[in-house]
C-alpha positions in Angstrom: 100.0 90.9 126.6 102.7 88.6 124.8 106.2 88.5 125.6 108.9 86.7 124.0 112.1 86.3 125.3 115.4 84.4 123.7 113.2 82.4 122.1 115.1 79.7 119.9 113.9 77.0 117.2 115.6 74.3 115.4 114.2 72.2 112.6 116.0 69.6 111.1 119.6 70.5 112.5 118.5 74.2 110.9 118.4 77.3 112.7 115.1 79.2 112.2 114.7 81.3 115.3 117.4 82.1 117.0 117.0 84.7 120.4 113.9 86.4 119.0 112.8 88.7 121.5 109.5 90.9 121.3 106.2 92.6 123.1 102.9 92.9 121.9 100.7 95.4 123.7 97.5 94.8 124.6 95.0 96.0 121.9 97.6 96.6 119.4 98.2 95.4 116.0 101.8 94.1 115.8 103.4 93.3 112.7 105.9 91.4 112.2 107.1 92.2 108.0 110.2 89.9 106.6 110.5 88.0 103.8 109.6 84.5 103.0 111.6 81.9 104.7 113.0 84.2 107.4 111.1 82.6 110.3 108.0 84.3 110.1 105.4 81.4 110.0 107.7 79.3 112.5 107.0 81.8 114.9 103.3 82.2 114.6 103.3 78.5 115.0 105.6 78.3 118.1 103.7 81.1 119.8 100.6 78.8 119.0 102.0 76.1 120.4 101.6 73.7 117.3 103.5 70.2 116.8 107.2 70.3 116.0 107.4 73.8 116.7 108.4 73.7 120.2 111.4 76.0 121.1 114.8 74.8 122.1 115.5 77.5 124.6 113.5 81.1 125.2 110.1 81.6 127.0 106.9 82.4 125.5 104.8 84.7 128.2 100.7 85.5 127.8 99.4 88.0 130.4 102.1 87.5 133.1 102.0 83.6 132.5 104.4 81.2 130.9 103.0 79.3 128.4 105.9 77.7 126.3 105.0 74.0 126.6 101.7 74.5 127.2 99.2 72.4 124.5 97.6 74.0 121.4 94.1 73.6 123.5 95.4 75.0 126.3 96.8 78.0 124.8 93.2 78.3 122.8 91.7 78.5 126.5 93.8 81.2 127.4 92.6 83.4 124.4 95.3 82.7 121.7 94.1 81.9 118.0 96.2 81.5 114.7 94.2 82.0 111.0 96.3 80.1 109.1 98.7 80.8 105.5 96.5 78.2 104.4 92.7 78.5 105.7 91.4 75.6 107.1 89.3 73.4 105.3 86.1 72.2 106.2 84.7 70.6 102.6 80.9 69.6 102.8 80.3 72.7 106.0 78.3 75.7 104.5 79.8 78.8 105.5 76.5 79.6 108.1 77.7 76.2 109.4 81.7 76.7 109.4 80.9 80.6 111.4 78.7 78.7 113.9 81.0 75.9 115.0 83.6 78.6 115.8 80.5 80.3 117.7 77.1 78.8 118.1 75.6 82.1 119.4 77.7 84.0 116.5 75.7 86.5 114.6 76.9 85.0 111.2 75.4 88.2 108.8 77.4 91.0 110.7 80.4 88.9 110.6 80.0 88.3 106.7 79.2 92.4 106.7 82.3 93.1 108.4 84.6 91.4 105.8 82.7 92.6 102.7 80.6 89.7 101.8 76.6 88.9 101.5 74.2 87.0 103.6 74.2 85.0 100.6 77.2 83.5 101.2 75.7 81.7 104.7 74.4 78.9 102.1 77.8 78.3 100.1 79.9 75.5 100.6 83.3 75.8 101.9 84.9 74.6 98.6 87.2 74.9 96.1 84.5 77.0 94.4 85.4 79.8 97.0 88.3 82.2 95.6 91.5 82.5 98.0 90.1 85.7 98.5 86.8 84.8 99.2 88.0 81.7 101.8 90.3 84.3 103.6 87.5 86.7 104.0 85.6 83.4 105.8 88.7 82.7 107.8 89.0 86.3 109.1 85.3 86.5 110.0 85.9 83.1 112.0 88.2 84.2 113.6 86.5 87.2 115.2 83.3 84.7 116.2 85.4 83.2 118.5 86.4 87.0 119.9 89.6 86.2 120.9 92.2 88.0 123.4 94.8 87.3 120.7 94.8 86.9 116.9 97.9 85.6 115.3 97.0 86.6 111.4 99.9 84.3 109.6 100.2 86.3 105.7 96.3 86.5 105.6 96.8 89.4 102.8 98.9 86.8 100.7 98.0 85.0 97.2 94.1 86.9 96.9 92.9 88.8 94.7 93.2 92.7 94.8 89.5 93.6 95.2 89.7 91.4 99.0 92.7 93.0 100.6 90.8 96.5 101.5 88.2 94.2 103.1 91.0 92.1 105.0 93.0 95.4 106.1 89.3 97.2 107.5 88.3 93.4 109.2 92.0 93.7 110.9 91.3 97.1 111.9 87.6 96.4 113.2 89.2 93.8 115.4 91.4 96.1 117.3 88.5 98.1 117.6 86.7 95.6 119.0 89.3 94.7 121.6 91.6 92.0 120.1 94.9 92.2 119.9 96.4 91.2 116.0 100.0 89.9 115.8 99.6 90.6 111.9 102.3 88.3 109.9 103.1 89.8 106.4 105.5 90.1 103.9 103.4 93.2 102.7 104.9 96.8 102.6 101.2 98.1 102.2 99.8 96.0 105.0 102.0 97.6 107.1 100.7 100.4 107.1 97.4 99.9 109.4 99.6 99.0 112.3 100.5 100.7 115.1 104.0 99.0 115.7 106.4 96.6 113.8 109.1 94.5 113.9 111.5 93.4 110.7 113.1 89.8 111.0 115.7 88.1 109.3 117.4 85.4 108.9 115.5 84.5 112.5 116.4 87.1 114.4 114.5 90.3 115.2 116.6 92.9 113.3 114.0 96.2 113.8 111.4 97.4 115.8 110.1 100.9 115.8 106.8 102.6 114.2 105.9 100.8 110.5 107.5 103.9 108.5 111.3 102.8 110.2 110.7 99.1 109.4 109.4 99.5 105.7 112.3 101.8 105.3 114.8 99.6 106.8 113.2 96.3 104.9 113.8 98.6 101.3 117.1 99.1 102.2 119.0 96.1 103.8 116.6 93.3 103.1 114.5 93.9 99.9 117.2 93.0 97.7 119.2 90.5 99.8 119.2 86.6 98.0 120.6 85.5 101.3 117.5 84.3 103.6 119.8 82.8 106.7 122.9 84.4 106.1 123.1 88.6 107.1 126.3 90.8 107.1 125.6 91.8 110.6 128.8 93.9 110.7 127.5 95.4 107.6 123.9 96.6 109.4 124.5 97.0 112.7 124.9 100.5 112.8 121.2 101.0 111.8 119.6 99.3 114.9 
């Protein structure tokens, strides 16, 4: 379903990507697992298409068809959504009201159902009131109004509170079930575990790709403990490829 090839990014005369090439499947969930700073979020948004994030070389490919400068809109057209690090904030929206602008035809209490929270929740405003848990939960449930061919899911397990991340983790896994495909972002060893395929980057390269259990092993062993975010001893890893 997504392809990327050679794909390279500067920012600010800094190299973040450099030749990052993968393949999502279609109805998988693909992780991607690194640590912060290592390109992860620069990707989601390049893939998105997003301001400033446009690639200096490399191709970007969605079913069969090249979509590296296409627009943010276009790219929504084709199927391709991002939930944000952050989730989007709609002050003075109800949560009924913030479901139904991703869907008008949405049926807003199975979506709540899905991610763990009440009906009750319809009539709450999308404020700071809400926990990080609680607006992540929201942002997930959005995101499968608007039934997507392609859900990139940027650290959506990160900064909540423990009693929200088995909701998150079953939402993820309803949505492959339901036919979307999850490029699942994460610097989680545990999230991991509910994929079906991962990749490890560092330092903005691709350094691993092969069933979660590899990449959380690899991760412990050469990138755990490393202080050095854009700088790896290639020579010293290489032999574990």
């Amino acid at each position: 379903m997504l392809k990327i090839e050679n794909l390279t990014l500067k920012k600010d005369s800094r190299q973040i990507l450099e030749k990052v090439n993968l393949t999502v499947e279609k109805g998988e969930i693909y992780a991607l697992l690194g640590r912060n700073g290592t390109g992860k979020t620069t990707l989601a948004y390049a893939i998105m298409g997003c301001n400033d994030y446009q690639p200096n070389e490399g191709k970007i490919i969605f079913e069969g068809k090249e979509i590296t400068h296409l627009s943010i809109s276009k790219r929504a057209k084709l199927g391709i959504t991002l939930a944000w690090q952050k989730p989007a904030g709609f002050e003075g929206l109800t949560v009924g009201e913030y479901l139904r602008c991703k869907n008008k035809n949405a049926n807003v209490h199975s979506l709540l159902s899905v991610v763990g929270l009440s009906s009750d929740y319809l009539n709450r405003t999308v404020d700071d009131k809400l926990s990080g848990g609680e607006r992540k939960r929201i942002e997930l449930a959005s995101v499968m109004a608007m039934k997507p061919k392609l859900a990139i899911l940027d650290e959506i397990d990160s900064g909540i509170d423990a009693p929200s991340l088995p909701f998150i983790r079953k939402t993820i896994q309803k949505m492959r079930a339901d036919g979307i495909t999850v490029f699942l972002i994460s610097h989680s060893e545990a999230t991991l575990n509910i994929s079906d395929r991962a990749s490890l980057i560092g330092a903005g390269r691709i350094l691993k790709t092969a069933s979660p259990k590899i990449v959380k092993e690899f991760f412990v062993k050469h990138c755990k403990k490393c202080s050095h975010l854009y700088k790896i001893n290639w020579e010293r890893i290489k032999y574990d490829f």
